[in-house]
C-alpha positions in Angstrom: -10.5 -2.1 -5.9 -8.4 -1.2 -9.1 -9.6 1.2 -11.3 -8.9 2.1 -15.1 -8.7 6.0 -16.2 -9.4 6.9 -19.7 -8.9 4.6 -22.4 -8.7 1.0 -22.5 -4.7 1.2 -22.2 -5.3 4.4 -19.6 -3.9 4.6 -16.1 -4.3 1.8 -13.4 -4.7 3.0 -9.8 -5.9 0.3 -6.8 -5.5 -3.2 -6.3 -6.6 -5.9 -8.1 -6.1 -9.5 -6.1 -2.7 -9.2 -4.1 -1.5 -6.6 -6.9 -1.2 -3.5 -6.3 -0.9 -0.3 -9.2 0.5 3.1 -8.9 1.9 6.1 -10.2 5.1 6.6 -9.9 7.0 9.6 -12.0 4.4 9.3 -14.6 4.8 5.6 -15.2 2.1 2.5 -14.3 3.9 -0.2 -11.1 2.7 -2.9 -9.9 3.8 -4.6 -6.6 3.0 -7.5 -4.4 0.8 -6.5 -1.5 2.6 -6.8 1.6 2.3 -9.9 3.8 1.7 -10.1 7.7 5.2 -9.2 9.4 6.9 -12.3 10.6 8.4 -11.1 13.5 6.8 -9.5 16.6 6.8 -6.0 16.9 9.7 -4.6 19.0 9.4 -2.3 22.1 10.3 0.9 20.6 7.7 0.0 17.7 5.0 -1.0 20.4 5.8 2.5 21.8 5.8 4.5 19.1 2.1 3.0 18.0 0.9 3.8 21.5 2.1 7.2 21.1 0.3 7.6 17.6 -3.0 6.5 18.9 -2.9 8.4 21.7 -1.9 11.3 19.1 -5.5 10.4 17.1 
């Protein structure tokens, strides 16, 4: 959920469809939202997201 700070011109954080608004050394971005990955996860990345879970 976006939301506006202040004034109607004021500060943007959160997402707002696939946008998404942030802070970033004082000034308002906005990106795309990232998509699902189109390759498969490799093993190293398979392990290391075993490892993290097991780490939670």
């Amino acid at each position: 959920m976006g939301i506006i700070h202040s004034s109607l011109l004021g500060t943007i954080n959160g997402s707002m469809g696939n946008l998404v608004f942030y802070q970033l050394n004082g000034k308002t971005v906005v990106r795309q939202k990232p998509g699902p990955r189109k390759k498969p996860a490799s093993e190293r990345q398979l392990y290391q997201q075993k490892a993290f879970s097991i780490g939670q």
